[in-house]
N, C-alpha and C positions, 0 to 999 in steps of 0.2 A: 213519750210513746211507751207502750205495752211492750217488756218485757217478755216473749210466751218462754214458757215451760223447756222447751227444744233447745232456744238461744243460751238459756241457762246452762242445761244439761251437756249443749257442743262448748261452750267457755271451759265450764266444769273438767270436761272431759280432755280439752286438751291441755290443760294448765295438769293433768295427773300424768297424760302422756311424754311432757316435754321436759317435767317437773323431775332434777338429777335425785330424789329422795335415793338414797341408798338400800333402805331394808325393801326385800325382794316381796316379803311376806304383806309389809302394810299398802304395796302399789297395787299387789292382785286383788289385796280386798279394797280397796278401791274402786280399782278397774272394775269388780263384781258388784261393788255398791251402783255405779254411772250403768252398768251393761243391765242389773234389774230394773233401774229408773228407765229406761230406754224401752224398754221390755212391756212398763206397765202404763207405759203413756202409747203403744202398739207403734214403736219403733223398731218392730221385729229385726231388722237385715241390720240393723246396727246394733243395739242389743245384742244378738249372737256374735257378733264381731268382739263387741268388748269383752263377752265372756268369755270368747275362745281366748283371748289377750290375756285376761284374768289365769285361766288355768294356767296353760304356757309358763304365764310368768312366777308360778305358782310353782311350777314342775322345776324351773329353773333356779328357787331361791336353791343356796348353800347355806347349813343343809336342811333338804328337804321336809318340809313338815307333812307327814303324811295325812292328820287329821282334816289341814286345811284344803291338799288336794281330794281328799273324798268328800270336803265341804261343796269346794268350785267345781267336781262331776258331778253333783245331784244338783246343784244348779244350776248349770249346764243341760242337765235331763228334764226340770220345771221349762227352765227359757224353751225347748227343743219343744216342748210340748206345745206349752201358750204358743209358741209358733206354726204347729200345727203341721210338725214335722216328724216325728214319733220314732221312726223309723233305728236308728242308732241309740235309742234311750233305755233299752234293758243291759243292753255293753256300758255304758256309765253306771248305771245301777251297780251291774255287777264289778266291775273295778272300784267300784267305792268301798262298798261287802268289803271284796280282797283287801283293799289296804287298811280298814277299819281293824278288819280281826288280827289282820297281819300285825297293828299295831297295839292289840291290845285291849282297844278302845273300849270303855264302859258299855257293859251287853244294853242299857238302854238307847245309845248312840247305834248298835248294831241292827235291836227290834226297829229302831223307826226308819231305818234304809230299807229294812225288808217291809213292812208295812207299805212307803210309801212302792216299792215294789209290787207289791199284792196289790195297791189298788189302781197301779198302771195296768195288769196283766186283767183284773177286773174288768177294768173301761176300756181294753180290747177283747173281753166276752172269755178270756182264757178261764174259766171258773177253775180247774180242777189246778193248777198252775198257783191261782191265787189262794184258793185253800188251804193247799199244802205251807204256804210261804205266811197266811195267817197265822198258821198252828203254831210255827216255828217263832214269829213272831211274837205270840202272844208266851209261849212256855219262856220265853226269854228275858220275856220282860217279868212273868211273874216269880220267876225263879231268883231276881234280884233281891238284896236285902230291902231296901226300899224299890217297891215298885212305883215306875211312873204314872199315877192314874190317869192323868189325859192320855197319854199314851196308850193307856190298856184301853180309853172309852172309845181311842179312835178306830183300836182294833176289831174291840166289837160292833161298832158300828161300821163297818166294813165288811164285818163277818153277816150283821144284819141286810144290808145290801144283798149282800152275795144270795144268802138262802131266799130273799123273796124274788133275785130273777132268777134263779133255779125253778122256781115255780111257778114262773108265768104264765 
């Protein structure tokens, strides 16, 4: 008999949950790999269940990594979205920002939080929100020694968005 995709994904899943792995760090990206698989096959209510798992267990290792927890809130704020739930996804955004710079993190890890911020604020119509967060965005990224060019093309075409529905 046929195998689907789900039956996989529920095996998958719980052989990560029952599974004593010790490291805190490699069960949340786990748990983040099984909750975006969930996610992209529109297993929305369980999807966000593993993600929130993922974070948690995330917050929980000893000690904390903070890069990987502002990994699992912008994923957390994708899955929130694809689900069609928005609502909570600028407070992720912005806790990720916080612990990124808090920790240091290479300004190209910083522009693309804010990026993919500006084009959340975007596709809720906030233009002048988004603007501002391009700008930031973009001087950030090009101020690096190495700038990132996909990165700066996604900015600008973000930026290219923005001006032609300003002008609809």
């Amino acid at each position: 008999e046929m195998i689907t995709a789900q039956t996989l994904l529920e095996q998958g899943t719980r052989r990560i949950q029952t599974s004593a792995t010790g490291d805190a760090q490699i069960r949340a990206r786990l748990l983040r790999t099984v909750g975006n698989a969930h996610m992209g096959l529109g297993f929305y209510d369980e999807g966000l269940q593993l993600l929130d798992e993922a974070l948690a267990t995330s917050e929980s290792a000893q000690p904390p990594d903070e890069r990987e927890i502002a990994e699992q809130l912008r994923v957390r704020a994708h899955g929130l979205l694809q689900a069609g739930k928005p609502d909570s996804v600028p407070i992720l955004f912005d806790r990720a920002l916080a612990l990124l710079e808090k920790q240091g993190a290479p300004k190209s890890a910083v522009a693309f939080c804010l990026w993919e911020k500006a084009s959340f604020r975007l596709n809720r119509g906030d233009m002048p929100q988004a603007d501002s967060l391009l700008t930031l965005a973009s001087e950030m990224t090009e101020s690096g020694p190495e700038p990132n060019k996909s990165l700066l093309l996604r900015i600008t075409s973000t930026r290219a968005i923005l001006s032609h529905r300003r002008y609809e």
